[in-house]
TIRO-463484 format. One line per 8 residues: number of its first residue (from 1); their letters; for each residue y, x, z of C-alpha. Coordinates in nm, 3 decimals, always signed. Example, Ala and Ser with C-alpha at 12.3 -4.5 7.8 and 13.67 -1.06 7.14 Angstrom:
BEGIN
1 = as = -0.450 +1.230 +0.780 ~ -0.106 +1.367 +0.714
This chain:
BEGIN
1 = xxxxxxxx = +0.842 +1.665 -0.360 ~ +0.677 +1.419 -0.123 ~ +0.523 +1.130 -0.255 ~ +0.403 +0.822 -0.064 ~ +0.139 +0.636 -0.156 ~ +0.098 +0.286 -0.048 ~ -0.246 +0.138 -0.071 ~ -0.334 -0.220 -0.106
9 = xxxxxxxx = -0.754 -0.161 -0.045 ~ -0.774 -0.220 -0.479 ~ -0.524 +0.066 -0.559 ~ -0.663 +0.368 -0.519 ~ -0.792 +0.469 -0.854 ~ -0.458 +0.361 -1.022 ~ -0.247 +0.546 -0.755 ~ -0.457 +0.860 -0.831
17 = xxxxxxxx = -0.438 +0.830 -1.207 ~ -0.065 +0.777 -1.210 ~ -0.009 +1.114 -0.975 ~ -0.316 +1.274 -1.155 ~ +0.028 +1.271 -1.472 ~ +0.279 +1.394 -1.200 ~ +0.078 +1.639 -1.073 ~ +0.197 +1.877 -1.378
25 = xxxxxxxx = +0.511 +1.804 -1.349 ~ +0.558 +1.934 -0.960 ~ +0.286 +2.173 -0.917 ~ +0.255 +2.336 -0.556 ~ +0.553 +2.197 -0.478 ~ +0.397 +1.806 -0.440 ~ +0.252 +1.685 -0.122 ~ +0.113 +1.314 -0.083
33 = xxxxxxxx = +0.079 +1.072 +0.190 ~ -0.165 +0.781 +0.143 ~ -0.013 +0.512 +0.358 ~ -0.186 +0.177 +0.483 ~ -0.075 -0.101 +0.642 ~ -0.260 -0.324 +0.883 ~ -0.002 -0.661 +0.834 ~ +0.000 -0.840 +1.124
41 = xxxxxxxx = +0.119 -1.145 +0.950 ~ -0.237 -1.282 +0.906 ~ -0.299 -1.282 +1.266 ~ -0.001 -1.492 +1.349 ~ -0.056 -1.764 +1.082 ~ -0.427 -1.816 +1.205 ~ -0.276 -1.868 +1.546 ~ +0.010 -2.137 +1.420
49 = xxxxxxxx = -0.267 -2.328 +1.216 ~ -0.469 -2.338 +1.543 ~ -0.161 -2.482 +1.790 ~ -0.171 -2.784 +1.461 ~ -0.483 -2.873 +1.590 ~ -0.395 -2.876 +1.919 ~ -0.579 -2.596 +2.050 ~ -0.414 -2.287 +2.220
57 = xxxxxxxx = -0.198 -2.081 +1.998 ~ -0.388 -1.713 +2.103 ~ -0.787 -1.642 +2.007 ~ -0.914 -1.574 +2.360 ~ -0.875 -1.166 +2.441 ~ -1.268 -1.080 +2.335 ~ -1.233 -1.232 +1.965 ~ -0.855 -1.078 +1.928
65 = xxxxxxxx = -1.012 -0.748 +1.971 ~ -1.304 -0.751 +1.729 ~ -1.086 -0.872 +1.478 ~ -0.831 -0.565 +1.553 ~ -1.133 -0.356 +1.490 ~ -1.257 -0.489 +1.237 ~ -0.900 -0.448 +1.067 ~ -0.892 -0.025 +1.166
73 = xxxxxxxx = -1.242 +0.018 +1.065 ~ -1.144 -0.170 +0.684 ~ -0.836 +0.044 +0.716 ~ -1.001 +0.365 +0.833 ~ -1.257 +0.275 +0.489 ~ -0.922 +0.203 +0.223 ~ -0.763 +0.535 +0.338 ~ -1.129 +0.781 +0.311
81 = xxxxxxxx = -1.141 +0.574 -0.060 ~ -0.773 +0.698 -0.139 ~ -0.838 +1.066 -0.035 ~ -1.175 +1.019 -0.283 ~ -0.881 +0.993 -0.540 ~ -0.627 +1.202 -0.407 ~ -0.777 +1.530 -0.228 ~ -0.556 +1.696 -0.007
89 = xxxxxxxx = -0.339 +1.412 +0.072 ~ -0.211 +1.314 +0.448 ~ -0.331 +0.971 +0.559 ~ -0.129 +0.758 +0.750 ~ -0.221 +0.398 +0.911 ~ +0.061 +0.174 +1.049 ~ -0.012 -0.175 +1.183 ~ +0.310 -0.483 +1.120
97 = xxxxxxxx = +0.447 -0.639 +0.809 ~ +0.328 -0.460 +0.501 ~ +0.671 -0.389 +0.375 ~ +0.905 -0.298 +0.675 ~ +0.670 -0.068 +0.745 ~ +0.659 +0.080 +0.387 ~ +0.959 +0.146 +0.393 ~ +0.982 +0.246 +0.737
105 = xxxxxxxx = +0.745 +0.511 +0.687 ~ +0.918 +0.671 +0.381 ~ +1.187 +0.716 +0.561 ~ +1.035 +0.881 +0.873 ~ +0.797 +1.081 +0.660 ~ +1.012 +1.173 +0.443 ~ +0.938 +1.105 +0.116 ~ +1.130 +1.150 -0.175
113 = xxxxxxxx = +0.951 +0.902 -0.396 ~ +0.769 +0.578 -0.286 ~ +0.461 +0.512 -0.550 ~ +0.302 +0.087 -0.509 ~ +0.180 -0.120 -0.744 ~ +0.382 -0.436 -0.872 ~ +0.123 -0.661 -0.761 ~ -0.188 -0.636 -0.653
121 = xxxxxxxx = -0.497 -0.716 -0.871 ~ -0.650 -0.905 -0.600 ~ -0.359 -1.188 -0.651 ~ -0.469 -1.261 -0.980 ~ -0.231 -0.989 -1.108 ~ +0.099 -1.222 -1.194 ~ +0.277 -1.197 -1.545 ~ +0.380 -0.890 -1.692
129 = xxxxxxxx = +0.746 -0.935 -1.699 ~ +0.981 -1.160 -1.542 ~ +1.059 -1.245 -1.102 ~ +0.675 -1.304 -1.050 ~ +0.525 -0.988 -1.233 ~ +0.677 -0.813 -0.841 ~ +0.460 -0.907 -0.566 ~ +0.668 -0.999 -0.216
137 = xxxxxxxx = +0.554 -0.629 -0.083 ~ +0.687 -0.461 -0.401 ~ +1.025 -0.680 -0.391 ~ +1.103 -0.564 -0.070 ~ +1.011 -0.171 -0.092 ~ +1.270 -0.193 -0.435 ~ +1.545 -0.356 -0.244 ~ +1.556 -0.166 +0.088
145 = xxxxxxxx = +1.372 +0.161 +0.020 ~ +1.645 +0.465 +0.044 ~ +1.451 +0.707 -0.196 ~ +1.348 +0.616 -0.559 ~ +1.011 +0.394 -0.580 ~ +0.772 +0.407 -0.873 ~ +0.616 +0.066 -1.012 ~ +0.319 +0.069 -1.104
153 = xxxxxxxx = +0.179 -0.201 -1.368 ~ -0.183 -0.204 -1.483 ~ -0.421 +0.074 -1.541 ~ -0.321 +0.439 -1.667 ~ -0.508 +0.671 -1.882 ~ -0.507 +1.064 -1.750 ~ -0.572 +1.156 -2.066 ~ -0.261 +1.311 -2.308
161 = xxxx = -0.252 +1.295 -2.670 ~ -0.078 +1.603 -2.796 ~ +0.233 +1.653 -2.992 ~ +0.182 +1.831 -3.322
């Protein structure tokens, strides 16, 4: 079973508890990929917002860079904090809108279960139920995703209560 992993940069401890429960249930046989996403989409909006004010549309080449640096060094920091969680697990960086590349990366890596959280904790969490309690990321990775995706809501407990 091959389980990806997508990280938000607040995630990590919930992703490992929830696979620290599957773990049981496939043994050897489980391998994980911790995926993050550079989006792009910030990048764009900044330059839109700055043609408004009539100033050119691009950050001039030097600043454009130390912000794309900036972003792989954050990124290179949310993917060693995942592995903190989940030893052993493949990391994998991809850079363009969160949630093509999701679910472009499932499909190229192969994974037979997608595991993200319904929305981030970050965005003030949303309701529990209803259209809103699924984050625009989340939405997208259910509808287009071609291998089963876990939701995850809120914080999990690793430990088990027993049967008697």
């Amino acid at each position: 079973m091959r389980v990806l992993c997508c990280l938000d940069g607040v995630n990590a401890e919930v992703l490992g508890q929830a696979l620290a429960r599957l773990w049981p249930l496939a043994g050897d046989q489980l391998r994980v990929g911790l995926l993050y996403v550079i989006d792009t989409r910030p990048l764009g909006e900044l330059e839109r917002r700055r043609e408004r004010f009539l100033r050119p549309p691009h950050l001039p080449p030097v600043r454009q860079e130390q912000l794309r640096q900036a972003e792989r060094e954050a990124a290179q920091e949310i993917l060693q904090e995942g592995a903190r969680y989940v030893g052993g697990a493949e990391l994998l960086q991809r850079e363009g809108r969160a949630e093509e590349e999701i679910v472009r990366c499932a499909r190229e890596w192969g994974a037979s279960l997608i595991m993200l959280c319904a929305r981030s904790p970050r965005n003030g969490g949303g309701p529990e139920q209803g259209p809103a309690s699924v984050g625009r990321v989340a939405r997208f990775v259910l509808d287009h995703a071609g291998c089963p995706v876990l939701l995850l809501r809120g914080r999990f407990s690793v430990e088990t209560t027993g049967a008697s």
